[in-house]
C-alpha positions in Angstrom: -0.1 9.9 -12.6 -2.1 12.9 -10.8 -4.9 12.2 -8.0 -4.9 10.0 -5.0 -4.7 6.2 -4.6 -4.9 3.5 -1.9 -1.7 1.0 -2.0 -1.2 -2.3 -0.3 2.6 -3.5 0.1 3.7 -6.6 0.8 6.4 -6.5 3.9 9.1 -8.9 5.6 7.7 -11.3 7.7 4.8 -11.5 5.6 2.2 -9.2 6.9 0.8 -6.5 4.4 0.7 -2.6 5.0 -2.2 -0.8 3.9 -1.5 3.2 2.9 -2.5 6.2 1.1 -0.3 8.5 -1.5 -0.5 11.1 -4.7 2.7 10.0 -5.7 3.3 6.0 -5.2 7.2 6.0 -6.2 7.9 8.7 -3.6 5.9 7.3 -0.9 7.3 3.6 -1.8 10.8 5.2 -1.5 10.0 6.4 1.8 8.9 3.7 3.0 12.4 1.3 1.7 14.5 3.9 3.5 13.0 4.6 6.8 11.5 7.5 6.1 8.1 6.0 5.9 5.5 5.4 8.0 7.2 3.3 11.8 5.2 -0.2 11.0 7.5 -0.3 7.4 10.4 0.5 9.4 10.7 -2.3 11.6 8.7 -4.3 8.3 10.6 -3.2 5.2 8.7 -3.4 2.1 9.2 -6.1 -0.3 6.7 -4.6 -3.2 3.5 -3.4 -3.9 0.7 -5.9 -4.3 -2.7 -3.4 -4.8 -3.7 -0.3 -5.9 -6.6 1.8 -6.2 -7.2 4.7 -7.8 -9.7 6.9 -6.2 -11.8 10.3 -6.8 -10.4 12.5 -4.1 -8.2 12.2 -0.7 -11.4 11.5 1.2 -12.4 8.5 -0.5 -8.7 7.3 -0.1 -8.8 7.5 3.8 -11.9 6.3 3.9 -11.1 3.2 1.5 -7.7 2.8 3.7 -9.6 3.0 7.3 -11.9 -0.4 5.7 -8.7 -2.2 4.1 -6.9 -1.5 7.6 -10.0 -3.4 9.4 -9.9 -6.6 7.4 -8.1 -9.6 8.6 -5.3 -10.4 7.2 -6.9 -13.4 4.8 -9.2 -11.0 3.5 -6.4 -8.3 2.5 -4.3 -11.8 0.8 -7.1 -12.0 -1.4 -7.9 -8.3 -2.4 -4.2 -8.4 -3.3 -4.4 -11.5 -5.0 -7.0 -11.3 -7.4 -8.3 -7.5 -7.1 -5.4 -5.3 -7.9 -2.1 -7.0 -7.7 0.8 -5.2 -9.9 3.5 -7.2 -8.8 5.9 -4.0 -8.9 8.4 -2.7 -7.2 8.1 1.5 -8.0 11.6 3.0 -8.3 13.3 -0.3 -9.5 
């Protein structure tokens, strides 16, 4: 899959991590073994719950700067009926 899209994962602990990738399996791998971004290091992912495939990078930030703002109730429910995949890349 080419272009850029807007993923929500869901982490230990419960809380949800909002990010931005053109390649979800390598980012997700990042992520599971540190290499990712520092919240998903002391959170380790659990899976993917949303994803949105945009036009272009800008769109993507711009999409992950308003998912970011939301409270967390908000984010449950875009992931719950507005995307969810339920998978786990790489596995």
């Amino acid at each position: 899959m080419t272009g850029w899209l807007v993923y929500m994962l869901a982490c230990q602990g419960g809380s949800l991590y909002v990010g931005v990738t053109n390649d979800l399996v390598r980012r997700f791998t990042a992520h599971q073994t540190g290499r990712g971004a520092r919240y998903t290091r002391a959170h380790p992912p659990l899976g993917v719950v949303f994803v949105q495939h945009v036009a272009d990078k800008g769109e993507a930030l711009a999409l992950e700067y308003r998912l970011r703002r939301l409270p967390p109730s908000d984010k449950r429910h875009i992931a719950a009926f507005h995307g969810s995949t339920g998978i786990t890349p790489g596995r």
